[in-house]
Structure formats: structure tokens, C-alpha cells
C-alpha positions in Angstrom: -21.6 214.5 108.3 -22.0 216.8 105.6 -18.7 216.2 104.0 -19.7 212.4 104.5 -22.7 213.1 102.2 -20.5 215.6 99.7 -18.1 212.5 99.0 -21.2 210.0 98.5 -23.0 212.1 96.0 -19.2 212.8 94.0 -18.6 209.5 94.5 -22.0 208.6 92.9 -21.9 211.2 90.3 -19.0 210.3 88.8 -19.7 206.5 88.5 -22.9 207.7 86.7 -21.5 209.5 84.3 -19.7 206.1 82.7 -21.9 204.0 80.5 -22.5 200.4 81.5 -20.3 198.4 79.4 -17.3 196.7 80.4 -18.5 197.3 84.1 -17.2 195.0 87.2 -19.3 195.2 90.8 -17.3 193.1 93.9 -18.6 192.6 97.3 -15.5 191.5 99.7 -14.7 190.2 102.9 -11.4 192.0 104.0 -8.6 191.0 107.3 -7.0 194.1 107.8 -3.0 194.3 109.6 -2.4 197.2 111.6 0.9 199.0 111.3 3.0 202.5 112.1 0.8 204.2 114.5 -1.9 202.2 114.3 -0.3 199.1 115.6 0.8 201.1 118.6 -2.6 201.3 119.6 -4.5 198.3 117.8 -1.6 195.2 117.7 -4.5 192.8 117.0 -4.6 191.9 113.4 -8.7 192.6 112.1 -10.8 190.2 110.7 -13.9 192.2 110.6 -14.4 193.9 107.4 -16.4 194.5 104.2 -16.0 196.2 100.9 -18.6 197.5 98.1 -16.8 198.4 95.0 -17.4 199.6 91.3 -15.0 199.8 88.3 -15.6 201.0 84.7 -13.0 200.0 81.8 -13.0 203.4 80.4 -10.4 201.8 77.4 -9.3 198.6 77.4 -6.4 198.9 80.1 -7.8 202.0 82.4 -9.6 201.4 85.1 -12.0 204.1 87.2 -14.7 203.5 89.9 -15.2 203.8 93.5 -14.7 201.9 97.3 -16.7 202.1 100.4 -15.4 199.4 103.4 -15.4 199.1 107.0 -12.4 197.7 108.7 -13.1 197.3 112.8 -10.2 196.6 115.0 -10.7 195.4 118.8 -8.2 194.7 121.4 -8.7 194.0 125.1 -5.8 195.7 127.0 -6.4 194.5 130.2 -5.4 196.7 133.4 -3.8 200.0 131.7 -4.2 203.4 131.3 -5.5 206.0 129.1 -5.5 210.1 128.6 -8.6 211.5 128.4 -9.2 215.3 128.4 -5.9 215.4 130.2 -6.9 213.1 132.9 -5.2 209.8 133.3 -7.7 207.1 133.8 -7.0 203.9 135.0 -8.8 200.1 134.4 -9.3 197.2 132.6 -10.0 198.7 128.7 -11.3 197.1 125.7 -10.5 199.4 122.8 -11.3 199.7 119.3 -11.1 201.4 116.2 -13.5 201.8 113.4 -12.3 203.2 109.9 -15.1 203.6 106.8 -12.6 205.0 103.8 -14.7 206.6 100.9 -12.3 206.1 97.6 -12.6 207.1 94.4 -10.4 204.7 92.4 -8.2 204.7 89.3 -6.4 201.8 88.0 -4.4 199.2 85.2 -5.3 196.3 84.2 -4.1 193.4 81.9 -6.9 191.2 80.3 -5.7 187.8 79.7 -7.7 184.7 78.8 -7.6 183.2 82.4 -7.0 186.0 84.9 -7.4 189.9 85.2 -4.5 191.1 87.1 -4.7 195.2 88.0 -3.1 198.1 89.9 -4.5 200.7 91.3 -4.9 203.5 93.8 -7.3 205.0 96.1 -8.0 208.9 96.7 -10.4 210.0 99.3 -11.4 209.7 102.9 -11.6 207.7 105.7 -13.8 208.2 108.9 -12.1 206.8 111.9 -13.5 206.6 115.7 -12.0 205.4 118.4 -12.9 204.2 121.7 -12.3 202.9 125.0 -14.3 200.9 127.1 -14.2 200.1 130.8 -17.1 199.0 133.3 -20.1 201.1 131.9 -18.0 204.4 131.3 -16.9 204.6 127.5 -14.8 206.9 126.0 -14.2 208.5 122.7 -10.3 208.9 121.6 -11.1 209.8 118.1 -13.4 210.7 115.5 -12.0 212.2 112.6 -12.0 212.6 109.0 -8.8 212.1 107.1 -7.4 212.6 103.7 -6.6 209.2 102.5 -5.0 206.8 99.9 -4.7 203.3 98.9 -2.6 201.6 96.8 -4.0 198.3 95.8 -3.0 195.8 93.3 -5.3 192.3 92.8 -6.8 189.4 90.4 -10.1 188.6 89.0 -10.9 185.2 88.1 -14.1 185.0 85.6 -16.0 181.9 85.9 -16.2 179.8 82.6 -20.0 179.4 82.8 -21.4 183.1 83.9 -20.5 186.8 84.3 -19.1 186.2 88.0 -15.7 186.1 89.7 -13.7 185.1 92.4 -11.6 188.5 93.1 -8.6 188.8 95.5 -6.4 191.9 96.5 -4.6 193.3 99.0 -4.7 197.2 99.6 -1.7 199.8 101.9 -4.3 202.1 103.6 -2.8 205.7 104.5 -5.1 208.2 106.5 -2.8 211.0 106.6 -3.0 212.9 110.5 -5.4 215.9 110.9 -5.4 218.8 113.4 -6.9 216.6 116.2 -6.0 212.7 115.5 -2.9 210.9 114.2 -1.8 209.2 110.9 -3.3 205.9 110.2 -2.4 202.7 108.2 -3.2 199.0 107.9 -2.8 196.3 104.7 -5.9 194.7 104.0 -6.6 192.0 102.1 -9.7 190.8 100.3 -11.6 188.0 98.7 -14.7 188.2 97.2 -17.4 187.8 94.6 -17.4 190.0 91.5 -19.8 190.5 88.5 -18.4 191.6 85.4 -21.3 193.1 82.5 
């Protein structure tokens, strides 16, 4: 928890530190695609997730800012197995996993008439738990925190009559394995509203 909190107040910090101008605030809905790993475990594709996210123009093609999501993944596997504090337990599971990445954010953008196109990338952590269910017993295959990073590229589209946008991207999550819980990844795409001051 406490490293949770250290990220949030950098996080915070270092957005605070930029002036307002040439600002952009987006609130997304993301689907989210398992792969590697993850898809061993997850192979349902997830459209449960939300993103918060802030980016400053700090000249007129670099972009800096931050990313807090959720992406929740849910399968029911039927009659199968897991191995849980190396006893094999048997029923009918309903798993899922939960991921929270905490980014800060760097980027390039073009600024054309119509459009803002950018690149970007993601460096930070993600929080992922996992679980199994079966009848009333539950049980916990992972809670972690990982290094992280997300590429991302996207589009803004300004609307002609106010300071709002539609804004669509598509991000490669990597939560690189710890000690105690394996390497991560998923694409997730997103579309959104964003307002640009």
C-alpha cells in the first residue's frame, strides 16, 4: 500500500509542477486482449475497463502527463484444477484478474487542423490480483506489484464548437514478472471523451 500512495503523490507532483496551458484531460472506456502469459490464464478478451488521464504540451510536439486504469478480466473454467499452496484443488472455478497500472507518461504529437495523432509510452506500475472462485471458498493466486510499461499510440478529434474531443488509442501493456508472480501483457484499446484547455 505504501508504494501505492508513493506513486500517487509523484504521480501528482509532477503533473503540478506544469502550468495549465495547452492541457488535455480524457476519461475512457477501454476492451483489453490478453496475450503471452496472460492469455494462458485469462483467454477471454476484457470489456471491463476505465482510464483517467492527464497530458501537458510542454513545447509544441512533447507530450508529459499521467494514467491510472482498471482492466478486469473474468473467465469461467468450468470443472479444472488449480495449485494452491502446493495443494491441487479440484472444481468448477470462475477466475479473474484485476490489473490497476499507475503510469507516468511521455509522448509526440502532431497538431494538425482536423486531428491530433501522438505516440507515446508508459513507465510505472501495475497492481494485479488474482483469484479463483469455487462454491464459497475463494482463493487468491496473485497480488503483486510490477514494474510496468506501455507503449501507446492514438487520435484526438477536437470538436468544432467547444474544447472537447472524441479520443481513441490502443496501448501494449507489459508488467514485467516479480519474485512471486509472472509477467503480464494485454492490448487495450480506448475511446473516450477528452477536454483540451
Amino acid at each position: 500500500m505504501r508504494i501505492f500512495l508513493l506513486y500517487i503523490f509523484l504521480l501528482l507532483f509532477s503533473l503540478a509542477s506544469f502550468s495549465q496551458t495547452g492541457s488535455m484531460w480524457s476519461l475512457q472506456w477501454e476492451a483489453a486482449i490478453p496475450v503471452g502469459n496472460t492469455k494462458t490464464q485469462m483467454e477471454k478478451n476484457s470489456y471491463k475497463g476505465v482510464s483517467f488521464e492527464y497530458k501537458k504540451c510542454i513545447t509544441p510536439t512533447i507530450l508529459v502527463g499521467g494514467h491510472i486504469g482498471l482492466n478486469s478480466f473474468f473467465e469461467e473454467k468450468g470443472a479444472s484444477s488449480i495449485v494452491f499452496d502446493n495443494d491441487t484443488i479440484y472444481g468448477n472455478f470462475d477466475n479473474s484478474l484485476r490489473a490497476i497500472p499507475i503510469m507516468l507518461t511521455a509522448g509526440y504529437l502532431l497538431n494538425t487542423d482536423k486531428f491530433i495523432p501522438y505516440a507515446g509510452i508508459g513507465i510505472g506500475v501495475y497492481n494485479i490480483r488474482g483469484k479463483s472462485v469455487t462454491g464459497i471458498n475463494e482463493y487468491e493466486t496473485e497480488n503483486a506489484w510490477h514494474f510496468g510499461l506501455s507503449p501507446e499510440v492514438g487520435i484526438t478529434i477536437p470538436f468544432i464548437v467547444s474544447n472537447f474531443g472524441l479520443n481513441l488509442n490502443t496501448k501494449y501493456n507489459l508488467a514485467i514478472k516479480t519474485k512471486n508472480a509472472p509477467t503480464h501483457s494485454w492490448f487495450s484499446f480506448g475511446i473516450g471523451l477528452s477536454f483540451m484547455y
